[in-house]
N, C-alpha and C positions, 0 to 999 in steps of 0.2 A: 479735416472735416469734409465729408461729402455735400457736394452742392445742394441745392435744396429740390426736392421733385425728385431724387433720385433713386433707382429702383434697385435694389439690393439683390446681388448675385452670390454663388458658392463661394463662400471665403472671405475675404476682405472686401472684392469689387463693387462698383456697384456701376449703373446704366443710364445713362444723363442724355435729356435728348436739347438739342445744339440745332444749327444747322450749319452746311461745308461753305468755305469763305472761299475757298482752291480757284473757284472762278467767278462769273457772275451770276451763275443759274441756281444758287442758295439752295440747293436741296436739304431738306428736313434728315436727321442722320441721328442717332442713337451711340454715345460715344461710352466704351467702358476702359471706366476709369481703374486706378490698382490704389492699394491702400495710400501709396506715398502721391498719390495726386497725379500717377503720369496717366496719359492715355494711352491705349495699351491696342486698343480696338475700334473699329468705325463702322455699324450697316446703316443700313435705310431705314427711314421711319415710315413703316408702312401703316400709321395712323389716319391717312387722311387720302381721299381721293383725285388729289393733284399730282403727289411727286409719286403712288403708290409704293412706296420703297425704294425709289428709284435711288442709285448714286452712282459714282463712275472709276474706275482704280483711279482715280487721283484723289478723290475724295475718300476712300476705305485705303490711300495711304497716308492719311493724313496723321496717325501716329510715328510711323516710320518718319515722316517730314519732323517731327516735335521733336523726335528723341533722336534723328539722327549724328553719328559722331563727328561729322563736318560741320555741325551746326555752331556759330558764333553761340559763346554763352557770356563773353565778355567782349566790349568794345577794343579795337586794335587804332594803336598808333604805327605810321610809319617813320620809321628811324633811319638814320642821314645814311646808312650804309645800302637802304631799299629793304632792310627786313621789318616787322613788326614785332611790336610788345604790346599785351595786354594794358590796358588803362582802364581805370575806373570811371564809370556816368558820370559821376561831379565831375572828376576833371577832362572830360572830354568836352563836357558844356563849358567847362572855364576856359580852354584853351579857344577853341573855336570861335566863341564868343568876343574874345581878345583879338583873335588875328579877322572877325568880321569888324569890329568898329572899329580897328586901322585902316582895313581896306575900303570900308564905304566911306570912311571920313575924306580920304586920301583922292578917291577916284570916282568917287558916285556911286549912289545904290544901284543904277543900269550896271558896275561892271560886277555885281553878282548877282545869276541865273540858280533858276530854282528847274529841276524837272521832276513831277507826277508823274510815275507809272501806272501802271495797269492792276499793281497788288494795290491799292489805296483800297480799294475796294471791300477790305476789311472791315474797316469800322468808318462810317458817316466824321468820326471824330477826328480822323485824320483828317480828312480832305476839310474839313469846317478850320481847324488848326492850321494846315497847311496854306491856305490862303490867306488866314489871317496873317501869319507870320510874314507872307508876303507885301502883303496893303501896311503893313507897320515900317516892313526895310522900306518900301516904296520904289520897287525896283520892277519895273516893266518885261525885263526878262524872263516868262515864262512859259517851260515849253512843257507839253504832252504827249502821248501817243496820238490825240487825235489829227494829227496833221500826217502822221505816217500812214493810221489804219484806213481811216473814210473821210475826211474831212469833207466831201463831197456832199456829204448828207446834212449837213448843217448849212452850207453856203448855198445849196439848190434848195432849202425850204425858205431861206428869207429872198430869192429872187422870186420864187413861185406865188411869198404868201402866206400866211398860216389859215385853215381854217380851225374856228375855234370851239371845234368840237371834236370830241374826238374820230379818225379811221374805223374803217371794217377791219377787224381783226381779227382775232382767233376766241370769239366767243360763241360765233353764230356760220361759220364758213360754208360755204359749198362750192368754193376753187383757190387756189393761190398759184402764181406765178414767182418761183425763185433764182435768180439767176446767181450764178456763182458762191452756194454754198451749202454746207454737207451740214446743218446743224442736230444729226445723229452723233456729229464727234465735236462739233464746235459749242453747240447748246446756245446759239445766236439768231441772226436772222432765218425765219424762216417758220420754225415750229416756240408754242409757248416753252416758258419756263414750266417743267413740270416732267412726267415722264414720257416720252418723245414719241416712244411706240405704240405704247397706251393712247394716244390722241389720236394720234395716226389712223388706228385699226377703230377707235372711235367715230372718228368722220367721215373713212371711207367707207363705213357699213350704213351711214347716211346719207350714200351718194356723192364723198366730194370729189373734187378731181383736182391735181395736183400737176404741175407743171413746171419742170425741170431745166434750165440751160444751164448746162456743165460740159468742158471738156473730158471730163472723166464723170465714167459709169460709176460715182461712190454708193454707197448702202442707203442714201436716202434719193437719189437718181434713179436707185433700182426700181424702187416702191412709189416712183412718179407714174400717173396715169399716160405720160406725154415726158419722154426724155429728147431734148434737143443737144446733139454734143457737137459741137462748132469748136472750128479753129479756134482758139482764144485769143481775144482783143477786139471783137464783133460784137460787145454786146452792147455799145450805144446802135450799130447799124440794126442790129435783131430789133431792138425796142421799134426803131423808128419804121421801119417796114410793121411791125405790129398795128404800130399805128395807124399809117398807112391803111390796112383793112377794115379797122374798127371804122376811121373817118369814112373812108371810101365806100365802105355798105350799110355807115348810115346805124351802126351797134353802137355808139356812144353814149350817156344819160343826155338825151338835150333839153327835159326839162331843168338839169341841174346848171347844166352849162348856159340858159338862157338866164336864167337867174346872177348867177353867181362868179360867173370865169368871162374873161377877156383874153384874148389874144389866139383863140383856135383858128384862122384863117392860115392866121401868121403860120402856127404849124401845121395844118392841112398842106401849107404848100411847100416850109419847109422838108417836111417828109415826103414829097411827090417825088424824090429821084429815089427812093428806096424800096423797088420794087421786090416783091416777093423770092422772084428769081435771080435778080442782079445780088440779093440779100443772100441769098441761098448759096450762089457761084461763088460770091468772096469768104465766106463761112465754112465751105461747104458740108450743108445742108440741103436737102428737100425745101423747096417753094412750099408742097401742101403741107410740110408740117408746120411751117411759119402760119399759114394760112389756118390751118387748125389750132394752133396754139392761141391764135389771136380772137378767134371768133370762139373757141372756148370759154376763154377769160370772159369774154365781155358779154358772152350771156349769163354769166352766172349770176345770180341773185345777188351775195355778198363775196369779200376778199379780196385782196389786194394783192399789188406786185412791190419786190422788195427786193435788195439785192446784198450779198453781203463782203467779203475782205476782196476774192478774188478779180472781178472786174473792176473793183475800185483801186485797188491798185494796179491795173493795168496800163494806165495814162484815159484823161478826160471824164476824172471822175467826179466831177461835177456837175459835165453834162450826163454821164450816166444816170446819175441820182435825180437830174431835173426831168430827165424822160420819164423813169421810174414816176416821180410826182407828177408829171402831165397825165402816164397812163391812167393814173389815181382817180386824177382829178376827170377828166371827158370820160371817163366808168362811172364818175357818181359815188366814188367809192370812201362816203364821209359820211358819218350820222346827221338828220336833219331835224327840224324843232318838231318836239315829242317822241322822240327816240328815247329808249332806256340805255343811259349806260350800265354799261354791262359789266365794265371793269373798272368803277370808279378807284378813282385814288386813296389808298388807305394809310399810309402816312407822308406821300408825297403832298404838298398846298394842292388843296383840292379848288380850282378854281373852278369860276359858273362859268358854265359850257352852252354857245349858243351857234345858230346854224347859220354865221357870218364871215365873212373873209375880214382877213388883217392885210393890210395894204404891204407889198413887196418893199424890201429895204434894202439899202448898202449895205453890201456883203462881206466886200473884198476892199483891199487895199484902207487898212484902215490905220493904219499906224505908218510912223517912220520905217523907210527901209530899216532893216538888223545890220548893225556894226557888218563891213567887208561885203555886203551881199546889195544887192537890188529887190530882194523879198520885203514886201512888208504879208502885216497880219491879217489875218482874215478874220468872220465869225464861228473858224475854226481854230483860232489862236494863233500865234508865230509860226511860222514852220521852223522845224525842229531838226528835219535837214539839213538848215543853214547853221544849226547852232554851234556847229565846230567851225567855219566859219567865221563868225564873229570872237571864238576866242583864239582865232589865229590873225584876225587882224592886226594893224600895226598900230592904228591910232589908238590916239586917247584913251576913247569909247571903247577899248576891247575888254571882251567879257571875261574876267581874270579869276569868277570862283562861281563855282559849281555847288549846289546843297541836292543831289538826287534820294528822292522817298521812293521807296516800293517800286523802284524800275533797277534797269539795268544798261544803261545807255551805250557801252560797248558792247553789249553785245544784241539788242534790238533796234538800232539808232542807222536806217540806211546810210550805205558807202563804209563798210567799217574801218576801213582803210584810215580812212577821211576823217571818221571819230575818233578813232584812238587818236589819232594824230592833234586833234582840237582838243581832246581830255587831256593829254601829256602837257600840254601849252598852261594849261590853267595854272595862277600861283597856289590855291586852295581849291581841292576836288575834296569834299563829304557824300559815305557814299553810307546809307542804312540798308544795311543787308543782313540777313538769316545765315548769309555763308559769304566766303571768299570769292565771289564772280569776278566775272572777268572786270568790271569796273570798279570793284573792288580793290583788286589786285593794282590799280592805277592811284588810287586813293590814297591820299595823306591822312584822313582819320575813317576808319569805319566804324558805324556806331552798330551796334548789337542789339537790336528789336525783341518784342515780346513776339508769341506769334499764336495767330486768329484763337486757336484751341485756349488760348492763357487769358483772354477781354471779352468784355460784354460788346455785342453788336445787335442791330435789330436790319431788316429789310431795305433801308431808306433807300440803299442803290439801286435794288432789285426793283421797287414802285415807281423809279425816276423813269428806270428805261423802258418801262413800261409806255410811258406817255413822253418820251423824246423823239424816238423813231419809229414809223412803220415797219410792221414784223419782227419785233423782238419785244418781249417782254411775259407780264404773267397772261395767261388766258382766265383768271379768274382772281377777284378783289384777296390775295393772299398774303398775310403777314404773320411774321414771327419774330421774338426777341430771343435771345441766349446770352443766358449768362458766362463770366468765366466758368469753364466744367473741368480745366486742366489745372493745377499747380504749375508756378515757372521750375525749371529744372534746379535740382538743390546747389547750391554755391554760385550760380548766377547770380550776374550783374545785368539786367538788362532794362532796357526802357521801353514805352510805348511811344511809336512813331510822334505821336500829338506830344507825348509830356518831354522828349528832347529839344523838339522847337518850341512848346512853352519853356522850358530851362534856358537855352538859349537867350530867347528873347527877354526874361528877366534879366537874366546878368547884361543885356547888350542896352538894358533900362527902356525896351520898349513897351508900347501898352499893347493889349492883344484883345479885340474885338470878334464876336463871332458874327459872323454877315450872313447873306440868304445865297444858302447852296440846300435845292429841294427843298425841305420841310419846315426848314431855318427862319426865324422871324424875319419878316423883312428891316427893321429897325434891331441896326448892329445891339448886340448884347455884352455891353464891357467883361474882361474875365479879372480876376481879383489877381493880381500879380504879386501880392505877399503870400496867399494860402493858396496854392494849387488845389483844381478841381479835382474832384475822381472823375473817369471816364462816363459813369454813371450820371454824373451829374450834368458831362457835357451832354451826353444823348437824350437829354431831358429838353438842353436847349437846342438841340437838331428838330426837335417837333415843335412847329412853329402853327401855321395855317393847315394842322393836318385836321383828318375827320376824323379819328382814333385820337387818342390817347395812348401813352406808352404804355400804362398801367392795363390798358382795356387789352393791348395786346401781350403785355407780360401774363395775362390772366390765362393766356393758351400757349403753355411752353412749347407743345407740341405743332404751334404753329397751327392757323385756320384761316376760313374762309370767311370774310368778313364782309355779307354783302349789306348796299347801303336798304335802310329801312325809315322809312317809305323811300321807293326807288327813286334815284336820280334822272330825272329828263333834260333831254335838250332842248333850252330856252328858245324863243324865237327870234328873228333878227330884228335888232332896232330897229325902228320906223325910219331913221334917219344913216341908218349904213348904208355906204355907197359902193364901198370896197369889194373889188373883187379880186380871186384865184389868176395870177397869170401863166398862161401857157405858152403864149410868143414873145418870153423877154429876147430884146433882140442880138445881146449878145450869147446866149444861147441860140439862138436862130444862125446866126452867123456861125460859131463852132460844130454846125451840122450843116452847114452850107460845107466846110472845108472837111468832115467827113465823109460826105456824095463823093467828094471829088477826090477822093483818096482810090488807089487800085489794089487790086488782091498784094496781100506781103511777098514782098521781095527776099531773096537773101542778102543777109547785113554781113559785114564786113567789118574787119579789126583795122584801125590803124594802118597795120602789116598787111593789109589785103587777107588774111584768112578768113577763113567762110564760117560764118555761125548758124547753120541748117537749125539747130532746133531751138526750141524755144522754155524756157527756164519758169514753171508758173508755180504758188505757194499750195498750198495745203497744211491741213492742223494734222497735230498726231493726237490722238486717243489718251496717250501717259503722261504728255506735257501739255503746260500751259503757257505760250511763249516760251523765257528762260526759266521755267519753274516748274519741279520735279523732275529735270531728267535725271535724277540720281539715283529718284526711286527705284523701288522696285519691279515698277512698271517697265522700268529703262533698261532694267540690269541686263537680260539677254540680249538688248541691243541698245547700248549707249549714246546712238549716234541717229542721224537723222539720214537715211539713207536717200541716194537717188534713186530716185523711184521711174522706170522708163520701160515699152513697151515692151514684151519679149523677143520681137521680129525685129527692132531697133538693137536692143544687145547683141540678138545672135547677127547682125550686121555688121556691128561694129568687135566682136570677137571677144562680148565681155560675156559673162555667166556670173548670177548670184554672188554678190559678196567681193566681187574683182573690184579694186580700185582704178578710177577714172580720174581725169582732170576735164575741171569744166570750164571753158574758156568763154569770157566775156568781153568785149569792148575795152574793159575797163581793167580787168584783171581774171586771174583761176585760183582757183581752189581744187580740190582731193579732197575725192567722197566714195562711200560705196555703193555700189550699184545694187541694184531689186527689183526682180521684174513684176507690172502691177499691169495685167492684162485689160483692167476697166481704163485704161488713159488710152487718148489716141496717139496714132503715132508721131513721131515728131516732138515730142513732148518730154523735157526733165523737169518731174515734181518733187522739190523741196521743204523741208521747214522751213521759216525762219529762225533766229535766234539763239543757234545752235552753234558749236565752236567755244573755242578761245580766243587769248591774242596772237596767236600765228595760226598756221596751217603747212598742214602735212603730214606724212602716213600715220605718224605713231599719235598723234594727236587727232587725224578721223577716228580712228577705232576708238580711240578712248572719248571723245569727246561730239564728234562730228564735224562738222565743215558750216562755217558762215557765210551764208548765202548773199547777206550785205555785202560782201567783198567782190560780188559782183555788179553790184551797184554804182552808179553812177547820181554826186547831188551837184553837177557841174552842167548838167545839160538834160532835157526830154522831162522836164518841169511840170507840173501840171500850174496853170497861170494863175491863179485867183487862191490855191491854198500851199503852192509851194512844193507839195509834193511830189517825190521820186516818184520813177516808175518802177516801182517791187514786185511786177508779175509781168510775165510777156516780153520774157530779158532774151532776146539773142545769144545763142550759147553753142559753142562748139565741142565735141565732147572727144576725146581719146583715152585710149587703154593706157596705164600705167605699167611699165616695166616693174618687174617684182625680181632684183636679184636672185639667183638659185640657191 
């Protein structure tokens, strides 16, 4: 039967509009479907004047991804010889279930580890499930991508403060400052969710200006009014010389700062060794573009500065993200009482918003160290770094099983060396995956998921991040529900992510509460453990403190604009709020006290004394998502994640298009292929992440690519407060690979 709203094409098909789950940016998309329920097609729904049509080849191959013939259509058991057999969802819940309440009875719910990836992001129901199933084991182990990607930005907003109102954003702009990221291909920080271009050519026919720090000239660098391309790993020095001008000439808001923030002295003098010049020579950069860039910003009326994957992982991305929040903050750059918001919350808890500071809190160090490590957790979570780690330890307390959802731990999980090695250790690895990945392939049971095109979702992540971080989210109050529009594949056996860990957790006789994640009631909601829910039903209890209704917004399949009526203002400050924004917390002051006194980079050295002249920094690719779609057909002409390096650097080193290289780390090499990308400076190999198998080597670059983790190091160069590697700005030595004749 065809889904309901569905618009009838020549012959059997017919036109269902969805929107794409492939990332976070939810574009609105039109799927047609074929008689027997597959999806067959993906465009843009050019209904509405946000996403204009917009979608991206990951999203228009989102049938290719459904119907692929590598795709799991039944869950796999591994068998004592290392091969696997299909198994059926009962008994993959029965077994599993069995060999968990041996092992938690036996050893404690700490020694099994849960990890969330970055596909959760499907349905609101996973992640509301996923956690519940964890507060039932009771088990403290769990890790995320967020300590790999930024974690920086979470831990530098509770030292800074929250103000509780919302930022200058992308509703009303005339400048933004973006340091380290391309969101023409990442769809993250930087530009809204919505069509990228389309805003773009929107704003700047309004006069805005736009400000760029990138090591590479990418497609949204190009179209910066102000491109700054620095050595990379300068851009806590860039911020703080920014600063520097803005303090020093007196461009600050001080009526906001006399009101509302403490501790500007502190950084006034902090920042005084970070001269324009001194900034400029370790960077190398221009003094006056520093100078311009900063006295830009901070005339402009509204926008902020925001940073996104690539200086946060470059080491000290905490203090990055707290410069980032100072700039913010001495700009003014926060709505104040009687402001409209402009992008209220539409199914996120829409909370009353007022023009007052929340006092700064414990950030870091908030848990026991992890089993084998000296890390504890931050308000970023565990580090996840350590997590191989602690299932290599020897005590007790070692973490002996693994339940990973919608990630891929070997192969996005820095040092991969390190993780495989901590994965192989486990007594039980479950791993839910669409295909055989590389942590799969390690995996004692793989369970075989539904996937996004086959379940109802609605927005709930897309409105979170709207209002979690600066620079990313929607530019306008937009929401959409979708229904299932696909049939599962015929003769499947598969589950959805939420209804195996509810199966689970009944056979394992626990109770399963749904708690407040976004729109969620804040008073847990018990779930009925003799009749399973439909997913329908959970997403009903996802909308908790929201301003919509799910019905208000299943009323617009196509997805709309839902602004608040009569407009939402910002409240004023209690009469009795004391609280203010801090700018000079002083171990932050301290960690730019020891960046002053840092000297331009040196060359680094291996163990062996060899030289690592260049420097190893990330980048997104266009056809992947992380580990996810390189199979498509986005990939197919090129399956691998190439190194990407200057053309006067290859022709130096005697490599040309397509030559295999070995990249030499500290830590270890890899074999990759080389592509020359004339917008990087020189000096510079730019990688994917997430890319590769479990080994490396010629015949496995070409078909797969080279894991750039495997030149990582989670043994040393830490970032202190959330744990994390340093995954960009890696010392790397590069040579030509002999190619038998």
């Amino acid at each position: 039967m065809a889904p309901a709203r569905a618009t009838p094409l020549d012959g059997d098909h017919v036109m269902v509009p969805s929107y794409c789950r492939f990332c976070h940016m939810g574009c609105p998309i039109l799927v047609e479907v074929d008689d027997d329920g597959r999806a067959v097609r993906v465009t843009g729904d050019d209904s509405n004047d946000v996403y204009h049509g917009y979608t991206c080849v990951k999203g228009r191959a989102l049938p290719e991804q459904h119907n692929h013939p590598g795709r799991l259509l039944h869950s796999q058991k591994r068998m004592p010889d290392g091969s696997f057999r299909a198994i059926s969802s009962e008994q993959v819940m029965d077994e599993i279930a069995e060999r968990l309440l041996v092992q938690v009875e036996r050893y404690g719910p700490d020694s099994l580890a849960f990890y969330k990836g970055t596909m959760s992001l499907i349905s609101p129901a996973i992640m509301l499930v996923f956690d519940s199933f964890i507060r039932a084991v009771g088990s403290s182990m769990v890790f995320t991508p967020n300590t790999i990607d930024q974690p920086g930005k979470i831990v530098a907003r509770a030292l800074l403060g929250r103000w509780s109102a919302p930022p200058h954003d992308f509703d009303d702009p005339d400048v933004s400052l973006v340091l380290g990221a391309n969101p023409l291909v990442s769809y993250s920080t930087g530009l809204p969710f919505g069509h990228p271009g389309k805003w773009l050519d929107r704003w700047f026919a309004n006069g805005f200006e736009l400000i760029v720090v990138d090591p590479r000239r990418s497609d949204f660098a190009k179209r910066a009014t102000l491109h700054l391309q620095p050595r990379p790993g300068h851009d806590v020095a860039i911020l703080a010389a920014m600063l520097r001008v803005i303090l020093s000439e007196g461009l600050q808001d001080q009526a906001f700062i006399d009101g509302d923030v403490a501790g500007v002295d502190d950084l006034r003098r902090a920042v005084e060794p970070f001269t324009p010049e001194r900034v400029a020579d370790l960077a190398d950069l221009e003094a006056d573009d520093l100078v311009r860039a900063a006295r830009m910003f901070a005339r402009g009326r509204r926008g902020v500065v925001s940073a996104g994957t690539g200086p946060n992982m470059a080491g000290r991305g905490t203090l990055l993200e707290y410069l980032v929040l100072a700039m913010n903050t001495v700009c003014g750059r926060w709505t104040r009482a009687g402001d409209e918001i402009r992008v209220p919350a539409t199914l996120a808890p829409s909370m009353p918003a007022k023009a007052q500071a929340t006092p700064p809190m414990r950030a870091y160090d908030l848990t026991d160290p992890l089993p084998g490590t000296g890390l504890r957790g931050s308000m970023a979570g565990l580090p996840t770094g350590a997590a191989p780690a602690a299932m290599m330890h020897e005590g007790d307390d070692r973490v002996r099983g693994l339940i990973s959802v919608s990630g891929n731990p070997a192969a996005a999980w820095p040092d991969q060396l390190t993780a495989i090695e901590g994965l192989r250790e486990l007594d039980l690895l479950v791993q839910v995956d669409i295909q055989m990945s590389a942590t799969a392939q390690l995996a004692d049971y793989v369970v075989a998921p539904a996937m996004s095109l086959e379940m109802p979702s609605f927005t709930l992540v897309q409105d979170s991040l709207s209002h979690a971080y600066i620079g990313t989210g929607y530019g306008e109050p937009w929401a959409q529900y979708t229904e299932a529009v696909a049939s599962r594949p015929a003769g499947s056996d598969l589950l959805d992510e939420w209804e195996f860990l509810y199966g689970v957790a009944k056979r394992m006789g626990l109770p399963l509460e749904l708690g407040s994640l976004a729109g969620a009631s804040a008073t847990p909601i018990p779930l009925d453990m003799e009749v399973m829910p439909t997913t329908e039903a959970l997403l009903e209890m996802c909308v908790g403190a929201s301003r919509l209704t799910l019905d208000e917004v299943r009323a617009h399949p196509h997805g709309a604009v839902f602004a608040a009526e009569p407009p939402l203002l910002v409240g004023p400050k209690d009469p009795d709020c004391t609280a203010r924004l801090d700018v000079g917390n002083a171990q932050m002051m301290t960690d730019l006290a020891e960046v002053a006194a840092e000297s331009a980079d040196d060359v680094e050295l291996t163990p062996d004394g060899e030289r690592l002249p260049y420097r190893f920094v990330c980048r997104r690719l266009q056809q992947a998502y992380n580990s996810s779609g390189r199979s498509l057909y986005g990939m197919r002409g090129r399956p691998y994640n190439p190194a990407f390096m200057h053309p006067d650097d290859l022709e130096e080193l005697g490599l040309a298009r397509g030559d295999l290289a070995e990249i030499r780390s500290a830590r270890a090499a890899i074999t990759a292929i080389v592509e020359p990308d004339a917008t990087l400076r020189r000096g510079l190999v730019s990688m994917t992440h997430a890319f590769g198998g479990l080994t490396d080597g010629d015949e496995e670059t070409r078909e797969v690519g080279a894991n750039v983790g495997r030149l990582l190091t989670v043994e040393s160069g830490l970032e202190p407060y959330t744990g994390q590697p340093r995954m960009s700005n890696e010392p790397v030595a590069v040579t030509p690979v002999a190619v038998d004749a």
